[in-house]
FILO-253956 format. One record per residue: x, y, z of N, C-alpha, C, CB in turn; residue in three letters. Coordinates in steps of 0.05 Angstrom, whole numbers, plus 5000, padded with zeros to 4 digits. Glycine has a CB too. Layout:
XYZXYZXYZXYZALA/...
//
This chain:
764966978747762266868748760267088741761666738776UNK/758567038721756567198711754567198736755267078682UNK/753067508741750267438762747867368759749467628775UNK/748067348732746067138717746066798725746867158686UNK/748766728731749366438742748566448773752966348738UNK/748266698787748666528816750566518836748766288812UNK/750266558859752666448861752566238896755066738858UNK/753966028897752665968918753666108949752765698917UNK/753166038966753066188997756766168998750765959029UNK/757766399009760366339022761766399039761466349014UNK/762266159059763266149087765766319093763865869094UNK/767166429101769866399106770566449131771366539090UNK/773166419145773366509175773766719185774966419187UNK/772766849211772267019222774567289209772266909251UNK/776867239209778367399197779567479175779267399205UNK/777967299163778067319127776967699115774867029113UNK/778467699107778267969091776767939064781368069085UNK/773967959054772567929025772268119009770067849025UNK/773968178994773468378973771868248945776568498965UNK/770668438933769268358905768668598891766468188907UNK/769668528864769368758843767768718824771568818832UNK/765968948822764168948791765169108772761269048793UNK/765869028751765869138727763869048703768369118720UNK/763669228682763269168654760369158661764768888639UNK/758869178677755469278681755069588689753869098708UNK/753169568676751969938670750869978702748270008638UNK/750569768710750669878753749969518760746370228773UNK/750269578789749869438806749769478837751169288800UNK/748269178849747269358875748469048897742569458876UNK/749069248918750069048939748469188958753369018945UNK/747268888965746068808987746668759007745268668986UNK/746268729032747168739058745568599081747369019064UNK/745768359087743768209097741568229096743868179115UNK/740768289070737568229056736468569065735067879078UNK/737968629071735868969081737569119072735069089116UNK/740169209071741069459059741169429029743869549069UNK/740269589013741269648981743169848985738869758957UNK/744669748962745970118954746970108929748970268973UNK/745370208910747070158876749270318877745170248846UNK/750770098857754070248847754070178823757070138862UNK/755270508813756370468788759070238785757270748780UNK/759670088765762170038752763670218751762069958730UNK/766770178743768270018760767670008803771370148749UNK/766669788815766269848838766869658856764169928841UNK/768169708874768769378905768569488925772069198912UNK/766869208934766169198965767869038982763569078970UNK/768269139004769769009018768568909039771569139024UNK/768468649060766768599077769668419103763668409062UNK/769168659118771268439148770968519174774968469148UNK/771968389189770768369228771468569226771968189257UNK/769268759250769569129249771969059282764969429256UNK/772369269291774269279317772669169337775269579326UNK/769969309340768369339357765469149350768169629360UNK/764369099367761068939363759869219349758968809400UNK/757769059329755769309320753569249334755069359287UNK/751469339346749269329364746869359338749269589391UNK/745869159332743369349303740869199328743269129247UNK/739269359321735769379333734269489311735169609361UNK/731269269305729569309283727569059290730969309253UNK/725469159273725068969273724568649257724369059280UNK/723168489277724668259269723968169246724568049285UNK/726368019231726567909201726467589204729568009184UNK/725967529193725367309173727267199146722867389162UNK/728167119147730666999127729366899101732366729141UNK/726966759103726666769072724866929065725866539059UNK/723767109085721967409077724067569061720667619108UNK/725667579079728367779053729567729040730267909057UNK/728967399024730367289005728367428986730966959004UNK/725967408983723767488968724467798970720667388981UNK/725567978986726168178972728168248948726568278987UNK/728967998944732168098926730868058900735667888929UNK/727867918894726967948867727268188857724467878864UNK/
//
């Protein structure tokens, strides 16, 4: 799927393991619940799965479609 298309939201269960690879773009950037960036060069994968432990994050508070408007 091109990131020009989109892509829609995706669920999976708690112990699902999500990997995703970019290739064939001169960079790209993964996002992280609307607040982390981090550009990567090509060839590059992210991996996303339940950590061992709870992560504790403190900030302040967001707004869900305030940080959709950041990904312009």
């Amino acid at each position: 799927m091109a990131a020009a298309e989109g892509m829609p939201p995706l669920v999976v269960d708690r112990d699902v393991t999500v990997s995703i690879t970019v290739e064939g773009s001169p960079e790209a950037v993964v996002v992280v619940d609307g607040r982390i960036r981090e550009y990567v060069e090509p060839p590059a994968e992210a991996t996303v799965e339940l950590a061992a432990e709870p992560v504790r994050m403190a900030g302040p508070a967001s707004d869900f479609f305030e940080a959709l408007e950041k990904l312009d």
